[in-house]
C-alpha positions in Angstrom: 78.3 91.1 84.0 81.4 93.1 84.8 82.6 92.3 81.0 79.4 92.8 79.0 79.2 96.5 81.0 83.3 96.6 79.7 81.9 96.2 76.7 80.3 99.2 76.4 82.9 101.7 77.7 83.2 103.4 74.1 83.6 107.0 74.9 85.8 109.1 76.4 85.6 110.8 79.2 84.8 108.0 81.1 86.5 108.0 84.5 84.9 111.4 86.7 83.3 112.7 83.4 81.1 111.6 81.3 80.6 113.3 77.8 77.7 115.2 78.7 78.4 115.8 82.7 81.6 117.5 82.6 80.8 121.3 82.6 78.1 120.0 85.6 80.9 118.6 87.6 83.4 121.2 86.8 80.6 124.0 87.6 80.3 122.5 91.4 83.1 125.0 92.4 80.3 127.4 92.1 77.6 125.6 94.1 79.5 123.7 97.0 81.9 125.4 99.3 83.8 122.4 99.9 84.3 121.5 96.0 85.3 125.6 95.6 88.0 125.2 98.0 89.4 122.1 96.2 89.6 124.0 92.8 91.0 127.3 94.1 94.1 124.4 95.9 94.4 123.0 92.4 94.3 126.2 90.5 97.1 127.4 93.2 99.1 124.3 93.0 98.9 124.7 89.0 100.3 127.7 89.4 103.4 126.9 91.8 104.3 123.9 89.4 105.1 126.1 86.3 107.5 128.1 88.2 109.0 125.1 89.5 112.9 124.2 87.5 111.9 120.9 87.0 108.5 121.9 85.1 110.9 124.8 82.7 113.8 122.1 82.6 111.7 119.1 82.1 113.9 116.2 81.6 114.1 114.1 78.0 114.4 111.0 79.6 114.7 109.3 83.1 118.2 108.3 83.7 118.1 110.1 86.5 116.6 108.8 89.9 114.1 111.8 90.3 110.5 112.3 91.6 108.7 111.5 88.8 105.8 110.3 90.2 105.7 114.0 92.0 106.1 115.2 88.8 103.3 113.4 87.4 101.0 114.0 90.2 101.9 117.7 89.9 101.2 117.8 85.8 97.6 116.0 86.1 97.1 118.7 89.3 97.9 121.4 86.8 95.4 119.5 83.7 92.4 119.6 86.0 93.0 123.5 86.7 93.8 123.8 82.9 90.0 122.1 82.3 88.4 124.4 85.6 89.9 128.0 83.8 91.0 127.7 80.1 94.1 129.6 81.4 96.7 128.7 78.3 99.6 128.7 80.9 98.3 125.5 82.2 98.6 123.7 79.1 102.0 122.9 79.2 101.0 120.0 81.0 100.3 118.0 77.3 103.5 118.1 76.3 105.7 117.2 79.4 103.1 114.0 80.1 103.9 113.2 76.4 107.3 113.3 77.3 106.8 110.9 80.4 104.6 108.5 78.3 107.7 108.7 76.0 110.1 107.4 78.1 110.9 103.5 77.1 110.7 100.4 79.9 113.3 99.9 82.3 114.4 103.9 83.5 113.5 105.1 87.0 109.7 106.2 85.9 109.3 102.7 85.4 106.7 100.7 87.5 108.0 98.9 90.6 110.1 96.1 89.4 110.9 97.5 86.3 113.2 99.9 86.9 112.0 102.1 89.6 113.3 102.5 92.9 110.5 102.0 95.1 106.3 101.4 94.3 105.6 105.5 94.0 106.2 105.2 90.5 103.9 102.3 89.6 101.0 106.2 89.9 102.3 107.3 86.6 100.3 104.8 85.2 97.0 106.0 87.3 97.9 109.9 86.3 98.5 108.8 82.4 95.0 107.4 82.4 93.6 110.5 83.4 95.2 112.4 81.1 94.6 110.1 78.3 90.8 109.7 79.2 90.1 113.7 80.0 91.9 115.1 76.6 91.2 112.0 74.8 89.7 114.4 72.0 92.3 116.9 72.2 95.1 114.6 71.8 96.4 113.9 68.2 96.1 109.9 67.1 99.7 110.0 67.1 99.5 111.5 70.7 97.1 108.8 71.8 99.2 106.3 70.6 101.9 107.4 72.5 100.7 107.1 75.5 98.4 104.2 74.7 101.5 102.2 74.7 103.0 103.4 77.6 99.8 102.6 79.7 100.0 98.8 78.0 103.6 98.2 78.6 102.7 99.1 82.4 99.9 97.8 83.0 101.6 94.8 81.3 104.6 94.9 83.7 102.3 95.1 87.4 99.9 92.2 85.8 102.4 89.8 84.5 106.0 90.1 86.2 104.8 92.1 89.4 101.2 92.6 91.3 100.0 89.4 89.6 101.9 86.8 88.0 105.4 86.6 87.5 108.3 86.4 84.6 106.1 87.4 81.7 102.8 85.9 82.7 105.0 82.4 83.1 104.0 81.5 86.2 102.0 83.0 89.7 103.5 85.1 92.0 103.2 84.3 95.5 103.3 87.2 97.5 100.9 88.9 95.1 97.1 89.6 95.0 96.9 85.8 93.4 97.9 84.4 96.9 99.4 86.0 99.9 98.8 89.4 99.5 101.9 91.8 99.6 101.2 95.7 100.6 102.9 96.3 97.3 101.3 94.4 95.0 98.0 95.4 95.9 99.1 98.9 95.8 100.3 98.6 92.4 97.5 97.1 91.2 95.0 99.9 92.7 97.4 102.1 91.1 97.0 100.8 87.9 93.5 100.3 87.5 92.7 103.9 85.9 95.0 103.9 83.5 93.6 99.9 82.7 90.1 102.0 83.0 91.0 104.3 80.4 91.8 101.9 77.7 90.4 98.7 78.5 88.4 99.1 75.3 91.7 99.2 73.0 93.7 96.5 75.1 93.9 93.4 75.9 95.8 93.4 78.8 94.3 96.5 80.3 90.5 94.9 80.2 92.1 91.7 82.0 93.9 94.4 84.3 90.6 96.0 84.9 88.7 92.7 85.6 91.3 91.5 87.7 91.1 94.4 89.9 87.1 95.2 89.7 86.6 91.3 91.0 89.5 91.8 93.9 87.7 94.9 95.1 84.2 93.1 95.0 85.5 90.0 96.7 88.1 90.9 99.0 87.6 94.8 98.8 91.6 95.1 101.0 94.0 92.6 101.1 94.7 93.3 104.6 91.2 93.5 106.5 87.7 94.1 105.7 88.0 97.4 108.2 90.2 98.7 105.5 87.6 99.3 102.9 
């Protein structure tokens, strides 16, 4: 069941949104005190991160061990408050996740085990589904290839040499989500699942991604205890 409703996931948004729901949702801020208080944080965090030097000196590659999952979380932060006002100094946020999705395999914004220095990383793949599913329609073809391959190559990686199996898909992992569960593997594969969600209907590996995950959250819900769900 969980692949013929795969098969169906067409249009974008998909993941918060649907196409005809997302002025509703955004539009909560004005009915909900709690959901008001959450978009005046993002709108405020929005505007701390373009005043931040790493946002005006964003860097062209990631040879350098920073925080780019930070980064990352800060740049979707600042997307969801460039969706809640239209204010045009948000949308700088297109162009420097481009840049991230442009970065090639092995540097330190790599997923855990392929390059980065601990699992944080592994999120850019969670916050490049977002962005990739939210301005799906804004983005170019070009654009959407861009990161479309950056999301596979990831997803790729934490499936097949990480969170699932091992060396290229050659073999099973044991301390993965296959067998003896690992903190880190199912962490990677939770934080891969949205950017598997975005394009599951374009690739391959993200719909086995997706499947993977769906059925471990349905059978297992937590690799470490039912309490944890």
């Amino acid at each position: 069941e969980i692949g013929s409703r795969l098969d169906n996931l067409t249009h974008h948004p998909r993941i918060l949104f649907k196409r005809n729901n997302r002025a509703e949702v955004l539009a909560t801020r004005l009915k909900h005190p709690f959901s008001d208080e959450l978009a005046r944080y993002m709108i405020s965090a929005a505007k701390r991160t373009i005043r931040e030097k790493w946002y005006r000196e964003f860097p062209e590659d990631d040879k350098q061990p920073l925080s780019y999952m930070q980064m990352g979380r800060s740049l979707v932060t600042g997307s969801f408050a460039y969706m809640l006002t239209g204010d045009e100094s948000f949308a700088g946020f297109k162009a420097r996740m481009l840049m991230i999705a442009s970065y090639p395999p092995g540097g330190y914004s790599s997923p855990e085990g392929a390059g980065a220095l601990d699992k944080w990383e592994t999120h850019l793949t969670e916050y490049m589904g977002l962005f990739y599913d939210w301005f799906y329609h804004e983005l170019t073809p070009q654009e959407r290839k861009i990161v479309r391959q950056s999301l596979e190559w990831r997803i790729d990686h934490t499936m097949n040499s990480f969170a699932w199996r091992r060396n290229h898909g050659q073999a099973m992992r044991n301390s993965s989500i296959a067998l003896n569960c690992s903190s880190h593997s199912y962490q990677n594969v939770m934080a891969t699942l949205p950017g598997a969600l975005a394009i599951c209907d374009e690739s391959e590996v993200a719909r086995e991604a997706l499947e993977v995950g769906v059925h471990y959250l349905i059978g297992i819900t937590n690799g470490f205890g039912e309490d944890e769900g």
